[in-house]
N, C-alpha and C positions, 0 to 999 in steps of 0.2 A: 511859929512863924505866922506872920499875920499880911494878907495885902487890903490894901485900898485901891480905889477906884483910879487914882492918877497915879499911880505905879503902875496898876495895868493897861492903862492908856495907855502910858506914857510907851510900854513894851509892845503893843499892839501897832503903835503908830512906825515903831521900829522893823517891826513885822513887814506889814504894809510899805516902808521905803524901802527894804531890803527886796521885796517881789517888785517893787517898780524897779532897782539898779539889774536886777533879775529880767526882768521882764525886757527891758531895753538890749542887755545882751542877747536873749533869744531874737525878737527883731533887727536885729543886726545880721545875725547867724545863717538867718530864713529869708532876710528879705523880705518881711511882713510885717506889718502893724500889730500889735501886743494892746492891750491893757487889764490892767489888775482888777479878778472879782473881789469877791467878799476875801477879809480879814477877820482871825478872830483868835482867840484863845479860849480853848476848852479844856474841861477839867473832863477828862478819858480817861479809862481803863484798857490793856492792852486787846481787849476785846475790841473795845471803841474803835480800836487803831485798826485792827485787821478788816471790820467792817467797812473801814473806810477807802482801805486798800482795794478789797475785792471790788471791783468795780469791771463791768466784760473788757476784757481786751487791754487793762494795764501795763505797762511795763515799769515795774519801780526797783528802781537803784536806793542803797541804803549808804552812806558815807557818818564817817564818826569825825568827830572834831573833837582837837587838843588846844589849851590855853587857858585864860580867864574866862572862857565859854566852852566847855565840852558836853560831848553826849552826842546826838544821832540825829541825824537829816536824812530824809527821807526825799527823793524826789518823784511821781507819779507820771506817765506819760500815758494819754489816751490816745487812742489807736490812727484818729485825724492827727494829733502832733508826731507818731512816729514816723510816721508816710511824709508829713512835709520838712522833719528833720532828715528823715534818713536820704531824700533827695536831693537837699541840700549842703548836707555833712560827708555823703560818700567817700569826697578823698579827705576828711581832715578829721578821722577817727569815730565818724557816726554818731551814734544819740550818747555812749556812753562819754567822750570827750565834752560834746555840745553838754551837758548835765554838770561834769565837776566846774567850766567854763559859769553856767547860773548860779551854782552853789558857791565857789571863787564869790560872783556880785552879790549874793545876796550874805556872804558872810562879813563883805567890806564894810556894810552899815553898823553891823554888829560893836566889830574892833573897834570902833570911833566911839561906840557905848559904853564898850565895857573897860577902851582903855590900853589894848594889848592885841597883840600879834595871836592870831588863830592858823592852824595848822588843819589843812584837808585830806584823812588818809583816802587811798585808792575804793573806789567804788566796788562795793559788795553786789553784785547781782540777785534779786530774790523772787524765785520763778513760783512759790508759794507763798502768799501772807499768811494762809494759813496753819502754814506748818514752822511758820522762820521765827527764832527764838532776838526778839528785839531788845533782848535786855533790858526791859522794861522796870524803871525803879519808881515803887510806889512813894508817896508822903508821907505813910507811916505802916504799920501791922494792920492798922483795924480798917486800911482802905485798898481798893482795887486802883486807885485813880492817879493822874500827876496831869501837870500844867502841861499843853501841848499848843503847841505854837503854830498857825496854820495862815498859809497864803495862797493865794492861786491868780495863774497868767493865762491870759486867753486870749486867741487872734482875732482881730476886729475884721469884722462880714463871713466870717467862714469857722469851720471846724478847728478843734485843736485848742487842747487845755493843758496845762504843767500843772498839778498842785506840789508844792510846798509844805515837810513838815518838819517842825526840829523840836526836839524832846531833850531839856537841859537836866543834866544829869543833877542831883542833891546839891552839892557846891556853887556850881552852877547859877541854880537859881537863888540860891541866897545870894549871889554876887548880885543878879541881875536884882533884885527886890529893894539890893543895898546901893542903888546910885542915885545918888545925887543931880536933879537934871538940873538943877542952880547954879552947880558950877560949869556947867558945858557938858562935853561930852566926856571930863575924866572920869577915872574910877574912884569912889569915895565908899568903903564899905566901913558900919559901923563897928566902934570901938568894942561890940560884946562878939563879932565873931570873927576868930581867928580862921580862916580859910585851910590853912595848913591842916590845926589841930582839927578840924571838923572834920575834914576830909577824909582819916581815918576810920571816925565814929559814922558817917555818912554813909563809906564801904561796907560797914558791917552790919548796919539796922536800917539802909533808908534813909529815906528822909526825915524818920525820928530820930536820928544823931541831932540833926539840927532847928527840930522845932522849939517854937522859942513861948511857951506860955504868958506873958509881961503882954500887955498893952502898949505898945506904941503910940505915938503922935502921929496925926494925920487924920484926912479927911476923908470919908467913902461915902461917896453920893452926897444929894442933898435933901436926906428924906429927914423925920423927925426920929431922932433916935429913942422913945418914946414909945414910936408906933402909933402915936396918937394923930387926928386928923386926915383925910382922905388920902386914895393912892396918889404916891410920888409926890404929896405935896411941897414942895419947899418951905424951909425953915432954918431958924437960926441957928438949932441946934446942927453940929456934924455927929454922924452916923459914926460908928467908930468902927473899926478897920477889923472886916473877914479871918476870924481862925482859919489856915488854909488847910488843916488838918480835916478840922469839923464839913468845911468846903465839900473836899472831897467826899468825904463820908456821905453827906446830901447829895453830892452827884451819884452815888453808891445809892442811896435812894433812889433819886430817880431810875434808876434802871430797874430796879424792885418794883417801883410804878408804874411803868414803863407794862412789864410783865404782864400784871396784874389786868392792864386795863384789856391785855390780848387777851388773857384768860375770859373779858368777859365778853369780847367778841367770839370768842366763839362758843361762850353758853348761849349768848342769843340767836348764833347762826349758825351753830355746827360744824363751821369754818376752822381748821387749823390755822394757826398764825405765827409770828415769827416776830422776833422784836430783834433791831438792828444796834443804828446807832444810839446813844443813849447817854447825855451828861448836860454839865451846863457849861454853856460858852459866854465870853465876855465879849461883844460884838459893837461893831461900832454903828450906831443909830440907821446911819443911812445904807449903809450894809446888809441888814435884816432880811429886808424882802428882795433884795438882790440875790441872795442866797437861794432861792426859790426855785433859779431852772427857766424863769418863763413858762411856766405849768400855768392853764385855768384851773382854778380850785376851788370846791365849794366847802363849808362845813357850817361850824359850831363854834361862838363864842360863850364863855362863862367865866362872870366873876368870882373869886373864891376868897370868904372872909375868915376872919383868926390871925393865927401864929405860924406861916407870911399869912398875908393877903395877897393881891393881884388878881391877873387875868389870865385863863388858859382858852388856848387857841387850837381846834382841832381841824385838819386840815385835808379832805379829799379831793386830791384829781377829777376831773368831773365824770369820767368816764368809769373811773373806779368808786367812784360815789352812787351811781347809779346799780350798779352791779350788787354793791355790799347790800344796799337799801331792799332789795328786789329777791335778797336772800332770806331777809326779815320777815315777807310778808306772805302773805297765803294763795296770793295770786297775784299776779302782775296787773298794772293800770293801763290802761287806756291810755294814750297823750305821748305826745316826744317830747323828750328832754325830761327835765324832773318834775314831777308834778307834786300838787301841796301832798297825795300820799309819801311820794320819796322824802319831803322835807319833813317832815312828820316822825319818818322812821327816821332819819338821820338825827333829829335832836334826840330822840329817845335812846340812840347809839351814843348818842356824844355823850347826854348825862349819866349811863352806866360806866363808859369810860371816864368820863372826869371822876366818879367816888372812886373805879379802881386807881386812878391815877394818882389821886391826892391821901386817901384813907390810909394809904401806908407811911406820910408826914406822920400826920397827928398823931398816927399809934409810939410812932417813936418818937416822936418830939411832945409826945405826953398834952397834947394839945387837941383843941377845938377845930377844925378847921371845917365853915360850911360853902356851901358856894348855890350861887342861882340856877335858876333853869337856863340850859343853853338854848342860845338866839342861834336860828338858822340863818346864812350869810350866803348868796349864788357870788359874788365876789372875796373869796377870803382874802386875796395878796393887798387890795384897798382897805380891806376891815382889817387885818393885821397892822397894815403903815399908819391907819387910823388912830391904831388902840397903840402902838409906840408913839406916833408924833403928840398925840394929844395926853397921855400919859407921862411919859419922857420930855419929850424933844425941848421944853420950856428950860427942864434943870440940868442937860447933861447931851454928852455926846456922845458916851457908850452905856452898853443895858448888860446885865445879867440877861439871859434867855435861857430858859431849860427843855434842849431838843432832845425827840424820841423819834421813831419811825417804825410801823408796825406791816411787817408784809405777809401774804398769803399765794403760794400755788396754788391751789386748787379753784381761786375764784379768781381772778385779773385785779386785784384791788391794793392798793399802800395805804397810809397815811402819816401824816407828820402831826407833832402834838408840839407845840410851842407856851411854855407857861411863863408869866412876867411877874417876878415877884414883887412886892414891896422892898425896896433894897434895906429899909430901915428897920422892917419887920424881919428880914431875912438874916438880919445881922442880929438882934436879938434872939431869934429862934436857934441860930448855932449856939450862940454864947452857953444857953440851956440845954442844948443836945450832949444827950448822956452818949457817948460812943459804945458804951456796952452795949446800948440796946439798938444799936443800928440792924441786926437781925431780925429784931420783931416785929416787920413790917405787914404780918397777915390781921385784919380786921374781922370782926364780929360781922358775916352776912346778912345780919339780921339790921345792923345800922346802915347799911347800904340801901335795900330793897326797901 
């Protein structure tokens, strides 16, 4: 099974109208104003999901869906949305009613996609993400990860968030891959798979019942399929369409990366660490830095060249930037706010992080991959929209992005790691990724230091 870049749009933007039909029924419900954050699709592991869950003070309900779309929706309520549903819902069945009520709108967009009547069973309660078995089905044996569909509703001037997740079961998302947006909104799945007969083979191995080795027709991105010529540049050539198999498996990197780069936070700071979320999402451009929080954040940009290229983005809060930095050094400075020693130590963090981050690619995709010295940045969310709008923004509306987050008790400190690949080098580096050796992601410390 393969996608391109306007299949995932195309289901991204579906995303996004279904949280706005979503979104509208909660302001109704509340008597509030609504509008939709960030949209995206990420390639997760059930790990991915439960970090995302854990959030203080959640309340999430799980519901399952039957039809030409099944599998699992999840709805998240943070602790300002339960207080201003549960005062407004009192007598008309409280937040669990108000929830199937979103899910009903945002599943209405869906049917008009795929084509067919969707059926919403009763709402599962789940008082632990961390213990609640989500029936998570991978894309094949050799990955932890699958397509995760994500939206989120927020009240305009004040507290209160819904996120939105739906996790389409194997069938599923071959339906979804296989429509047609040419003819409107019917269902047009093609002629090599039987939905029926797969469905079987789908129950019993995953999503390797129905992955489809063939190259398809279609475009992804507008990079040089090649590789050849600067990042993102546009070209005549089209990029040929993401093994979603091989996908995953690089999201499975990532988080091997991910790892790696905590481990070398705390060779240089003593600091235990924690690595969170961890995969790549398909975001839509102006989305990116909206995804953010409204955080000040300071970091580290660095180019990284080879088999992808791109840009990685390392990203501290400022208050947790100055902390990490201040752990590094032998004494504390002089000065308020960061001074050039803080920024000093912070490139010096960013670029042990960027080799652990990247060196476990190359080992497994049998490649070169070098990258710059990282630039210190006291605005990262403007150098971020920088390095997407000027990068991207010319040839496309949505990006690959490869998010991480790295956290630590013992010091007050996070960070987020955002990397941009070359979409046309990223699609040849899968094409050549061995899946065997998705394991071998530890490097020679001697090519690092």
């Amino acid at each position: 099974m393969h996608v391109d870049a306007d299949s995932l749009e195309q289901l991204n933007l579906r995303t996004r109208d279904g949280a706005e039909r979503a979104g509208r029924a909660l302001a109704e419900a509340v008597d509030t104003e609504t509008q939709i954050g960030a949209t995206k699709i990420t390639i997760a592991s059930q790990g991915d999901l439960v970090a995302e869950l854990i959030t203080a003070g959640e309340e999430c309900l799980e519901f399952e869906l039957r039809g030409p779309l099944s599998g699992t929706a999840i709805l998240a309520f943070d602790e300002p949305a339960q207080a201003l549903i549960g005062e407004a819902m009192a007598e008309r069945g409280g937040l669990e009613s108000l929830a199937a009520e979103l899910l009903d709108a945002f599943v209405d967009e869906w049917e008009a996609h795929v084509g067919g009547t969707l059926s919403v069973e009763a709402a599962t309660y789940i008082p632990d993400p961390a213990t609640h078995d989500f029936g998570f089905e991978t894309i094949s044996d050799e990955t932890e990860s699958a397509p995760l569909f994500q939206g989120r509703i927020e009240a305009v001037g004040g507290d209160g968030r819904v996120k939105l997740h739906l996790l389409p079961d194997a069938t599923s998302l071959e339906t979804l891959l296989s429509v047609d947006e040419s003819d409107g909104d019917s269902l047009d799945v093609t002629d090599d798979f039987d939905a029926d007969e797969n469905a079987g083979a789908s129950q019993d191995d995953g999503f390797a019942g129905t992955l489809d080795d063939s190259e398809p027709e279609g475009a992804f991105g507008m990079g040089d399929s090649n590789g050849d010529g600067g990042l993102f540049d546009d070209a005549e050539e089209e990029t040929p369409p993401l093994p979603l198999d091989k996908l995953s498996v690089f999201s499975d990197l990532t988080r091997a990366g991910t790892h790696a780069a905590a481990e070398r936070v705390t060779m240089m700071t003593g600091i235990e660490t924690e690595t969170e979320i961890a995969g790549i999402s398909f975001t839509p451009i102006d989305d990116i830095s909206a995804d953010l929080g409204g955080k000040t954040y300071v970091g580290t940009t660095t180019e990284f060249e080879g088999t992808p290229s791109g840009h990685l983005v390392i990203m501290f809060p400022e208050d947790g930037a100055k902390r990490i930095a201040e752990a590094m050094m032998p004494s504390i400075p002089d000065g308020e706010g960061l001074t050039p020693m803080h920024e000093s130590a912070l490139e010096e963090l960013g670029n042990i992080m960027t080799s652990g981050f990247i060196d476990g690619w190359a080992n497994v995709l049998q490649t070169s991959v070098d990258h710059t010295p990282p630039e210190f940045s006291d605005d990262m969310e403007l150098t971020l929209l920088e390095v997407v709008t000027d990068q991207l923004g010319p040839f496309q509306t949505h990006a690959y992005t490869i998010e991480s987050r790295i956290t630590t008790d013992s010091v007050a400190f996070d960070c987020e790691i955002h990397a941009l690949p070359n979409e046309a080098q990223l699609s040849a580096a899968l094409d050549d990724l061995l899946v065997a050796r998705a394991d071998q992601v530890e490097a020679d410390p001697e090519d690092v230091f």
